[in-house]
BAKE-867802 format. One line per field, with one value per residue: residue in three letters; x, y, z of N, C-alpha, C, O, CB in turn. Coordinates in Angstrom, 2 decimals. Glycine has a CB too. Layout:
# residues N
r <- [ALA,...]
n_east <- [X,...]
n_north <- [Y,...]
n_up <- [Z,...]
ca_east <- [X,...]
ca_north <- [Y,...]
ca_up <- [Z,...]
c_east <- [X,...]
c_north <- [Y,...]
c_up <- [Z,...]
o_east <- [X,...]
o_north <- [Y,...]
o_up <- [Z,...]
cb_east <- [X,...]
cb_north <- [Y,...]
cb_up <- [Z,...]
***
This chain:
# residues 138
r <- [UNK,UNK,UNK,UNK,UNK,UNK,UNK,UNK,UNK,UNK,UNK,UNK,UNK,UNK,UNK,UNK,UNK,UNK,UNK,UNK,UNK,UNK,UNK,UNK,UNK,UNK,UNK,UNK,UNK,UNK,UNK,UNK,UNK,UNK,UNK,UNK,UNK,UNK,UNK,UNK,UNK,UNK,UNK,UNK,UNK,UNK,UNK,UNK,UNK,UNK,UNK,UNK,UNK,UNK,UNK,UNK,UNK,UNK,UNK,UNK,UNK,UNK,UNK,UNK,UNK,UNK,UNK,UNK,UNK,UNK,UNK,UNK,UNK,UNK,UNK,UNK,UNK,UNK,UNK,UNK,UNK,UNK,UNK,UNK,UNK,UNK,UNK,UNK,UNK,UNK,UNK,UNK,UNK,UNK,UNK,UNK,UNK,UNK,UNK,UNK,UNK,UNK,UNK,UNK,UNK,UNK,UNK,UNK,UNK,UNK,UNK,UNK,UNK,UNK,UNK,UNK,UNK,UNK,UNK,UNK,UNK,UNK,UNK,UNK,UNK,UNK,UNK,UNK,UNK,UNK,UNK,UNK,UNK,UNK,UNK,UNK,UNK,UNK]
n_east <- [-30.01,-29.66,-30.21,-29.60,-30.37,-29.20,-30.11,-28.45,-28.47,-26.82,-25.66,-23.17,-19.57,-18.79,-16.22,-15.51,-17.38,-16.65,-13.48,-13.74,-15.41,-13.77,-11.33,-11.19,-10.35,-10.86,-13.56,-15.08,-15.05,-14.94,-17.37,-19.06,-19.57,-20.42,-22.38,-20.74,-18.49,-15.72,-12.70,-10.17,-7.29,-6.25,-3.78,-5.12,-7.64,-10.49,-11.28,-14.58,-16.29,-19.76,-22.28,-23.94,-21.86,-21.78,-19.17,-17.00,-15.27,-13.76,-12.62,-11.15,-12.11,-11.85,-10.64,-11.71,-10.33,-11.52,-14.10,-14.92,-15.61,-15.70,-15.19,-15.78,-15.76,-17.50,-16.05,-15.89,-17.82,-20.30,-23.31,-23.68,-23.16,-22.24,-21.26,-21.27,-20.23,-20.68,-20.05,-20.79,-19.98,-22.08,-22.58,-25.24,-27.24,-26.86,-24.83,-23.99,-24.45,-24.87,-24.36,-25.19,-24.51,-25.06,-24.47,-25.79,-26.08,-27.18,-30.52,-32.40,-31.52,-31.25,-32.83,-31.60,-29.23,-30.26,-31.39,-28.96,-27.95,-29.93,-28.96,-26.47,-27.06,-28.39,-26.35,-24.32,-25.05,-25.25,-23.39,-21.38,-22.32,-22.27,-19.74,-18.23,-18.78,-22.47,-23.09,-23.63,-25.24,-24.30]
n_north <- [-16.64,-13.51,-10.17,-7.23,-3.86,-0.45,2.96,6.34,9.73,12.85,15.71,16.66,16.88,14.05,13.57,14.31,12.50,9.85,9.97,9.54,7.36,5.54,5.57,3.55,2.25,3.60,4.03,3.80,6.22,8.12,7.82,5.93,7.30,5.84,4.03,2.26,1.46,0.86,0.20,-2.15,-2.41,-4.69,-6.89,-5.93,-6.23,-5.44,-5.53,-4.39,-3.12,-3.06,-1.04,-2.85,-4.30,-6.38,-7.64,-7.88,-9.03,-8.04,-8.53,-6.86,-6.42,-4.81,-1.95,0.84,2.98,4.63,4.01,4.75,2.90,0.32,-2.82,-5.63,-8.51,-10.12,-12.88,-15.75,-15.69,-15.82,-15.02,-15.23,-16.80,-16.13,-13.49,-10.47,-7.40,-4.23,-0.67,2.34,5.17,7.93,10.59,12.53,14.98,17.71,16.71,13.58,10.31,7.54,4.15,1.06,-1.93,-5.77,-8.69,-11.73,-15.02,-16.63,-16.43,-15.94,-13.40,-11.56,-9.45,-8.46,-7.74,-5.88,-3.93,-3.34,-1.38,0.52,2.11,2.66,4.09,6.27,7.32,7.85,10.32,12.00,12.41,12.76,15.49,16.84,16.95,18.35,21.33,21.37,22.47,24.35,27.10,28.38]
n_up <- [-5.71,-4.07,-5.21,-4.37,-4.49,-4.16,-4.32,-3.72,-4.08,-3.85,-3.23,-4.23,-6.27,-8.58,-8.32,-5.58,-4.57,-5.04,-4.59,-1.44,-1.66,-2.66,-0.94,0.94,3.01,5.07,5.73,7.52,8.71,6.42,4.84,6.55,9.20,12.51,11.75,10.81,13.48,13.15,11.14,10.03,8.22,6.39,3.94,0.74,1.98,4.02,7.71,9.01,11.34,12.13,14.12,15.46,16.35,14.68,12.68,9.92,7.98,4.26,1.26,-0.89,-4.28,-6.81,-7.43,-9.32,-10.94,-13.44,-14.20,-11.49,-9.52,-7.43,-5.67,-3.81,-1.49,0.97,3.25,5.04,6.84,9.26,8.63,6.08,2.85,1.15,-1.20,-2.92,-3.29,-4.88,-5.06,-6.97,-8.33,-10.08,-12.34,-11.69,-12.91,-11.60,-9.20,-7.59,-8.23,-5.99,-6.61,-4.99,-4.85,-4.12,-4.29,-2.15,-0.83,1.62,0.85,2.83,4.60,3.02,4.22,5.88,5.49,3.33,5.13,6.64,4.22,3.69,5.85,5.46,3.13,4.06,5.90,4.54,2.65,4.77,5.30,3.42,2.81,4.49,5.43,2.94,1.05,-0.43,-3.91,-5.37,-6.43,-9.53]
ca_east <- [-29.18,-30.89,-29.65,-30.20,-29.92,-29.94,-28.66,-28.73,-28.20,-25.37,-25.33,-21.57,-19.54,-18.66,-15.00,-15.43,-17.55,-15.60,-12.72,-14.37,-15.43,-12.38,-10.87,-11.87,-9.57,-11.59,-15.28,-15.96,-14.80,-15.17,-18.74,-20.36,-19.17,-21.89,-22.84,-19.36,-17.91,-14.30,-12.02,-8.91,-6.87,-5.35,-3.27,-6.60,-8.81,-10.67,-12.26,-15.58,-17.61,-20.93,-22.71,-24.42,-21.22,-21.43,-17.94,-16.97,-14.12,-14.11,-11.63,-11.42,-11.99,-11.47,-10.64,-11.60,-10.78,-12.02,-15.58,-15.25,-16.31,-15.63,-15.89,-15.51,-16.48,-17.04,-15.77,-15.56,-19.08,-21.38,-24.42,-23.56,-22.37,-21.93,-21.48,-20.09,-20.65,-20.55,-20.22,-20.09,-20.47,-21.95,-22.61,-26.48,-27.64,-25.05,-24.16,-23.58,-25.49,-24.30,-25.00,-24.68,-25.54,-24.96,-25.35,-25.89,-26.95,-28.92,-31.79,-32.55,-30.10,-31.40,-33.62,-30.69,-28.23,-31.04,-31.28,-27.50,-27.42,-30.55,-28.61,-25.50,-27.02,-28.63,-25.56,-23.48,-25.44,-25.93,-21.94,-20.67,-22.76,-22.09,-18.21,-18.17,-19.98,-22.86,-22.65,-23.78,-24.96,-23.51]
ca_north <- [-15.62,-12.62,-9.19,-5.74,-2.42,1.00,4.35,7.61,11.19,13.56,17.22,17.00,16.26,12.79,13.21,14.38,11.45,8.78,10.51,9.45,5.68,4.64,5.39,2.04,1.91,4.77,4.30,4.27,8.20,9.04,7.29,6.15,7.29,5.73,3.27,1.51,1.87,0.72,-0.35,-2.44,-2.69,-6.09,-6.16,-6.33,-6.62,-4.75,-5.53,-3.61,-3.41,-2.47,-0.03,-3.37,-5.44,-7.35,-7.93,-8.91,-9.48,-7.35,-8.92,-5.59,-7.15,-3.95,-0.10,1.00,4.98,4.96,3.94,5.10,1.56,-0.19,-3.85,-6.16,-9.36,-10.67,-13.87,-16.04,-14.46,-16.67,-14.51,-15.20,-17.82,-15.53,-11.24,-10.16,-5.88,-2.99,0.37,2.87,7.02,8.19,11.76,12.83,16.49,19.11,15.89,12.84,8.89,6.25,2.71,-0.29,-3.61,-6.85,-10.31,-12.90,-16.01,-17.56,-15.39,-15.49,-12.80,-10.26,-8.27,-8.15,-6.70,-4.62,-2.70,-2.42,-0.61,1.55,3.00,3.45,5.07,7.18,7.65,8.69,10.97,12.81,12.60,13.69,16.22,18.02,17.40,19.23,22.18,21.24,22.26,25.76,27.79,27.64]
ca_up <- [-5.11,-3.44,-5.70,-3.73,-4.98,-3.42,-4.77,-2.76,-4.52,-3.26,-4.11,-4.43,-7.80,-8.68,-7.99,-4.57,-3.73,-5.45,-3.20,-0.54,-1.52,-3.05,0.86,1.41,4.93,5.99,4.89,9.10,8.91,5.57,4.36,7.32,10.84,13.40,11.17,11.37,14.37,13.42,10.14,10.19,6.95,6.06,2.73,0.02,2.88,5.38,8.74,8.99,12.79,12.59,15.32,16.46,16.48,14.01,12.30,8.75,6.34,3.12,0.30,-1.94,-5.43,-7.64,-7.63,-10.53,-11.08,-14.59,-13.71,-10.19,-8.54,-6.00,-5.64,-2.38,-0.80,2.70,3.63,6.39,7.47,9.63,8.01,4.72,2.38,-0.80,-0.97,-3.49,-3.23,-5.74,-5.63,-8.26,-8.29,-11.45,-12.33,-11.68,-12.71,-11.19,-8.22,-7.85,-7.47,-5.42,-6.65,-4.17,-5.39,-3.31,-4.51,-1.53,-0.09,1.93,0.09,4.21,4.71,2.49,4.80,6.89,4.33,2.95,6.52,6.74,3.01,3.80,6.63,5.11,2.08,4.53,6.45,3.49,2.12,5.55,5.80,2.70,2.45,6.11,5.48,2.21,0.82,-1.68,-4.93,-4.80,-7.40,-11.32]
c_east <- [-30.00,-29.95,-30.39,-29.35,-30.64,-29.06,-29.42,-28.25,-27.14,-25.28,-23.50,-21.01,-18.87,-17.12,-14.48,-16.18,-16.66,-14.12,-13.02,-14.45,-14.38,-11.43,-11.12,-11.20,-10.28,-12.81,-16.13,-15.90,-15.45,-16.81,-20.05,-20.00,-21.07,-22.37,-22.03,-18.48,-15.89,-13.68,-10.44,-8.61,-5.98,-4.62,-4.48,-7.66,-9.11,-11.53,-13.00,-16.20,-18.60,-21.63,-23.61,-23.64,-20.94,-20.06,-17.56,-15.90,-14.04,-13.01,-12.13,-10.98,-11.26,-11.89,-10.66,-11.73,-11.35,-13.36,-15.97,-16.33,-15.59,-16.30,-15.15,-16.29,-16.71,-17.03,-15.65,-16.28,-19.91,-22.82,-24.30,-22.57,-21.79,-21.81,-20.59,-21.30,-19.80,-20.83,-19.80,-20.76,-20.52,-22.71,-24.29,-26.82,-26.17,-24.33,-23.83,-24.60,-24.44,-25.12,-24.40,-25.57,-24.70,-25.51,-25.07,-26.42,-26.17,-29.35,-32.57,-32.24,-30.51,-32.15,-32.93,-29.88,-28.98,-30.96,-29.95,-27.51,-28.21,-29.92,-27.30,-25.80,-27.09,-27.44,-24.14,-23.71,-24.98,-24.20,-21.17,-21.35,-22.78,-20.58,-17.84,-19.03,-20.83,-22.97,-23.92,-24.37,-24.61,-22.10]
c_north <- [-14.33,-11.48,-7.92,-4.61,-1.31,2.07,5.44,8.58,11.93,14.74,17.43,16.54,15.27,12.62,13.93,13.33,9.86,9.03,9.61,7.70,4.90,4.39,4.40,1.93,2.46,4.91,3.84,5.63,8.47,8.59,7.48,6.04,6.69,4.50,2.03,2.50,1.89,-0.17,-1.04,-2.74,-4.03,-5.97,-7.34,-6.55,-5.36,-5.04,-4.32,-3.75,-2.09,-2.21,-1.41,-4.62,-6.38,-7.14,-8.46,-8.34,-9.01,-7.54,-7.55,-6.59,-5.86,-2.59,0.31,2.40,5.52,5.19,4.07,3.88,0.71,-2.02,-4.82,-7.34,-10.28,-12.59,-14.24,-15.39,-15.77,-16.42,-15.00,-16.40,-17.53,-14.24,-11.57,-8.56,-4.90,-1.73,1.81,4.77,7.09,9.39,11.63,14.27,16.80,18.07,15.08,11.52,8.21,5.06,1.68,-1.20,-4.87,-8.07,-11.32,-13.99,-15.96,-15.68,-15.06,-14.03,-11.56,-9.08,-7.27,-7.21,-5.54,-3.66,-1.76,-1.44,0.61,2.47,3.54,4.22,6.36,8.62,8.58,9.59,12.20,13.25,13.63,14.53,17.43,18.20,18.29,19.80,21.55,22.40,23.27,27.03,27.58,27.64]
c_up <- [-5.01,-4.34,-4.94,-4.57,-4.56,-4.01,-3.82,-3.60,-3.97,-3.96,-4.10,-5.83,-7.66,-8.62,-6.44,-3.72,-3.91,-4.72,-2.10,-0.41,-1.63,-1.59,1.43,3.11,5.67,5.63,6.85,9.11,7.97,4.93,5.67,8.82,11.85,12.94,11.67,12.07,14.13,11.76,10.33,8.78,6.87,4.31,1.97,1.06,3.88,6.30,9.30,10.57,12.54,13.71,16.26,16.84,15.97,12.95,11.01,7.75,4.92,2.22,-0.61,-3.46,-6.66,-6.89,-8.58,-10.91,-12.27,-14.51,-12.55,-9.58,-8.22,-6.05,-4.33,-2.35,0.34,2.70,4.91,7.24,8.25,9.23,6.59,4.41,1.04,-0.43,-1.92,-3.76,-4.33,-5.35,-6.48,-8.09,-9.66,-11.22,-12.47,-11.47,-12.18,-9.65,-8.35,-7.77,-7.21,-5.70,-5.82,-4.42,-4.56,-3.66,-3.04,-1.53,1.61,1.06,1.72,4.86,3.87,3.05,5.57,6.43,3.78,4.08,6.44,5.02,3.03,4.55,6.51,4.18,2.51,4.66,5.54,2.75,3.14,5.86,4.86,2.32,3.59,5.70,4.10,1.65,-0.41,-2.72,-4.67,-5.91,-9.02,-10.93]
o_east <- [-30.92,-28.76,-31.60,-28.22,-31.84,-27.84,-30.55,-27.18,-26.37,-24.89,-22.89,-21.75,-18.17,-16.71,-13.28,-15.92,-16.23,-13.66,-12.13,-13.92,-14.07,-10.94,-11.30,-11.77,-10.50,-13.16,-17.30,-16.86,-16.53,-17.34,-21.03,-20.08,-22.24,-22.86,-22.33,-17.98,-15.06,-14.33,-9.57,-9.48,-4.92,-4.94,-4.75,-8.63,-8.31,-12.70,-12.44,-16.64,-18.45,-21.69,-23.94,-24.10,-20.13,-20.18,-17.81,-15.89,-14.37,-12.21,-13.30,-9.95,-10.21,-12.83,-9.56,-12.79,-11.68,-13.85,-17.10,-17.53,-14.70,-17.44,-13.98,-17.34,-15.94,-17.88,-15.37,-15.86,-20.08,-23.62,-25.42,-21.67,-21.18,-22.26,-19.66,-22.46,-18.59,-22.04,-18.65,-21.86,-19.66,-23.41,-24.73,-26.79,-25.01,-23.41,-23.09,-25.65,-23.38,-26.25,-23.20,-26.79,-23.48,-26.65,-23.89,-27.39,-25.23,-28.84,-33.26,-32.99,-29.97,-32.16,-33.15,-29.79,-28.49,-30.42,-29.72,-26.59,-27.72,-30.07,-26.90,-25.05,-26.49,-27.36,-23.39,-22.78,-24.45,-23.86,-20.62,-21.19,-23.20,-20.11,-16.93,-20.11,-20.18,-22.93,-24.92,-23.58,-24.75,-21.24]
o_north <- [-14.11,-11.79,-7.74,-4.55,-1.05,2.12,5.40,8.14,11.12,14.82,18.49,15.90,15.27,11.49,14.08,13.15,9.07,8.00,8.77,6.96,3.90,3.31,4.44,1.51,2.07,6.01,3.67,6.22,9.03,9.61,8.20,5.03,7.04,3.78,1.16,3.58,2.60,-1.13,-0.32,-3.26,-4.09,-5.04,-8.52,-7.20,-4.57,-4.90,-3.41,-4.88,-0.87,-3.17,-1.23,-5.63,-7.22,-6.07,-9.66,-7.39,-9.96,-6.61,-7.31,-7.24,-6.11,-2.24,0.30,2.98,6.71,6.30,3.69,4.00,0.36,-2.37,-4.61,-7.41,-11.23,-13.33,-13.47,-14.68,-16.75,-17.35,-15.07,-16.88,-18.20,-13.87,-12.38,-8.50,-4.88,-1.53,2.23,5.21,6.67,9.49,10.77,14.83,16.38,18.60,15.07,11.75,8.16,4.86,1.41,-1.31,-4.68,-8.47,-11.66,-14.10,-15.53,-14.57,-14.05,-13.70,-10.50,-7.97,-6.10,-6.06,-4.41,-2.58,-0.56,-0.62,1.67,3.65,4.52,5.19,7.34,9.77,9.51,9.94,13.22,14.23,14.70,14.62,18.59,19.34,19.08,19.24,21.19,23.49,23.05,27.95,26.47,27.25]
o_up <- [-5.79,-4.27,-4.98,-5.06,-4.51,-4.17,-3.34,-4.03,-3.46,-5.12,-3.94,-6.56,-6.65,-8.88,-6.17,-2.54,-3.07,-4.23,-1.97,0.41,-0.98,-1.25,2.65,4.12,6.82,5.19,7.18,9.61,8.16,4.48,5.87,9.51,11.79,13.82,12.49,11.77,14.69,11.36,10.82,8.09,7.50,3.57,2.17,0.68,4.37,5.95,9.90,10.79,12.64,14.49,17.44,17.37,16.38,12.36,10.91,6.97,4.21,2.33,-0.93,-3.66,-7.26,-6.17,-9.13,-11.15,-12.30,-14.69,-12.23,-9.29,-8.99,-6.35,-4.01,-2.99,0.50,2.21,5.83,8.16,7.53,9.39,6.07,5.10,0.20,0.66,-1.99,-4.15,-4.52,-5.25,-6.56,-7.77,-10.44,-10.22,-13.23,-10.38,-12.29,-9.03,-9.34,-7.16,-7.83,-5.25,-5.92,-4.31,-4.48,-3.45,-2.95,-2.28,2.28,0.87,1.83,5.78,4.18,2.54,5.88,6.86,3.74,3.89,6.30,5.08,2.63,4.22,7.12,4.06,2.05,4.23,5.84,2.03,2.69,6.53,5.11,1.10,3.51,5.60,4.35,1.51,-1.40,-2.16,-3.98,-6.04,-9.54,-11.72]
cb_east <- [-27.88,-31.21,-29.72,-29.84,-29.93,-29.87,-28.48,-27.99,-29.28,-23.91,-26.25,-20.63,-18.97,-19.36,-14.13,-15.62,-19.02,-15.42,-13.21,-15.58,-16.19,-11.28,-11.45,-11.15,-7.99,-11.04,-15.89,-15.24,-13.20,-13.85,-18.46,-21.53,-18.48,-23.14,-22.89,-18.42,-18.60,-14.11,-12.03,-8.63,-6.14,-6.69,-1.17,-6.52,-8.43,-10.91,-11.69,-16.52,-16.76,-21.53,-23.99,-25.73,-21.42,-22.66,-17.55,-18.52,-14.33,-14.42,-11.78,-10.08,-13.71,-12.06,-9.66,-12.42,-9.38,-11.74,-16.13,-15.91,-17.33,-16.75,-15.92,-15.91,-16.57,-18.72,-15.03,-14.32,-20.37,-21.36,-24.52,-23.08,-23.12,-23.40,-20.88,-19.24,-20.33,-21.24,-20.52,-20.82,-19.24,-22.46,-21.62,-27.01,-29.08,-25.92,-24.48,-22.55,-26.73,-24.15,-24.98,-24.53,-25.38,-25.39,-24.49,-26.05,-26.87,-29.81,-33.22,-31.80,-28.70,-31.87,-34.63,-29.97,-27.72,-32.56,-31.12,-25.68,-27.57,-31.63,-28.82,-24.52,-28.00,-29.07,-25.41,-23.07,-26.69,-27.19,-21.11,-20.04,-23.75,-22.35,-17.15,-17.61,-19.50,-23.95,-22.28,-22.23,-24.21,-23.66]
cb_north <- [-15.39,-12.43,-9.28,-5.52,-2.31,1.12,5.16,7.66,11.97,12.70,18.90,16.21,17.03,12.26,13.62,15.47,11.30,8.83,12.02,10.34,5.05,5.65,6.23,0.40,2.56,6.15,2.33,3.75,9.11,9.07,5.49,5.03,9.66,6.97,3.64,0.82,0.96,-0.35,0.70,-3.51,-1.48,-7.73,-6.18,-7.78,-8.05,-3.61,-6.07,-4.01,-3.27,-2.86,1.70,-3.56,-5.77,-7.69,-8.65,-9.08,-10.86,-5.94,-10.70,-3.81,-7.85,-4.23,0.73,0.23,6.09,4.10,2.95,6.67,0.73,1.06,-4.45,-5.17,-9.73,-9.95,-14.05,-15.81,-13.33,-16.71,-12.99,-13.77,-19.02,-15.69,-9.78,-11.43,-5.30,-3.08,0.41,1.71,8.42,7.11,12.53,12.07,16.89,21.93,15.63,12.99,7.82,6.34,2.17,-0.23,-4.11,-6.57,-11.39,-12.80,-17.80,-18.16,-16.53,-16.33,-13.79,-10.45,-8.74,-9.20,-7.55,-4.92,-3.59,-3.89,-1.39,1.32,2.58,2.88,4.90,6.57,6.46,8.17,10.59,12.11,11.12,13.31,15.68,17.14,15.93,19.03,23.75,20.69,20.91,26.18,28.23,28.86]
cb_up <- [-5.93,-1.28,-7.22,-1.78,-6.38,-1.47,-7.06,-1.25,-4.28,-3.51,-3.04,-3.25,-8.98,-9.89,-9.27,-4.44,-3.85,-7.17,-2.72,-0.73,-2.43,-4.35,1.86,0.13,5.52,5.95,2.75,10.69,8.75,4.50,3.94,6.90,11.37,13.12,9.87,10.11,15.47,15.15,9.23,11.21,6.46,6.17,2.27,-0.90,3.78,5.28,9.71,7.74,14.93,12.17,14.61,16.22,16.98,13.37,13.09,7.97,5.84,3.37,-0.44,-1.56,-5.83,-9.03,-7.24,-11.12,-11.05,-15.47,-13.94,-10.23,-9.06,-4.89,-7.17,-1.15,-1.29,4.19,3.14,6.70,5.84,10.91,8.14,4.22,2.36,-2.30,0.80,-5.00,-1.60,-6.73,-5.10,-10.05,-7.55,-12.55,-13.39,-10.80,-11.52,-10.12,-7.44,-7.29,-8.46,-3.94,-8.02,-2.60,-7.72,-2.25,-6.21,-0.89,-1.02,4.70,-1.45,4.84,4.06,1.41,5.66,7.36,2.85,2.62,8.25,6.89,1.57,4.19,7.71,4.84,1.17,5.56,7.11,2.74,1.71,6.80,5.81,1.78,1.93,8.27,5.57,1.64,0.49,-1.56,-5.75,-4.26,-6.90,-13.16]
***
């Protein structure tokens, strides 16, 4: 099984980005506009479209507000025969880190998933950090 992991930084504090992830219906607006083009909510589920069309099934496994994470897994994927996705906001210096971890198969499949996570880390950084002010001063 292929394991990826990417974290991205966030000058914001860890309960304005966890805000943000836990929105799971809305992680095309609120995470990564551009990235994903479109979210549909199913009950525990959400349909995700990515900016190049590709389409996929997100069983929400846990919300967890204690440890601020996030857990999901796509089914019924023609890319994939396994996902199971994490992520978790934990406090870094005066902001925040984003951890996203992804177990799949095929081990094929991981260059692929790696791309899509580089560009959402990107994308979420570059988001929540235009839509609210960073973290400013003492």
């Amino acid at each position: 099984m292929a394991t990826i992991s990417k974290s991205v930084d966030v000058a914001l504090r860890p309960d304005q980005v966890w805000d943000a992830v836990r929105d799971w219906g809305h992680v095309h607006q609120r995470l990564c506009p551009g990235a994903l083009t479109d979210c549909q909510v199913e009950e525990g589920a959400r349909i995700v479209t990515f900016a190049n069309g590709l389409v996929a099934r997100e069983l929400i496994v846990a919300v967890d507000e204690e440890t601020r994470r996030l857990v999901w897994s796509v089914v019924g994927s023609s890319l994939l025969t396994h996902h199971n996705g994490a992520m978790q906001v934990l406090e870094a210096g005066r902001g925040s880190r984003i951890v996203w971890t992804a177990d799949l198969l095929p081990h094929t499949a991981a260059a692929q998933v790696e791309g899509f996570m580089a560009l959402g880390c990107a994308t979420m950084k570059a988001t929540l950090e235009r839509e609210r002010a960073p973290i400013l001063g003492g």
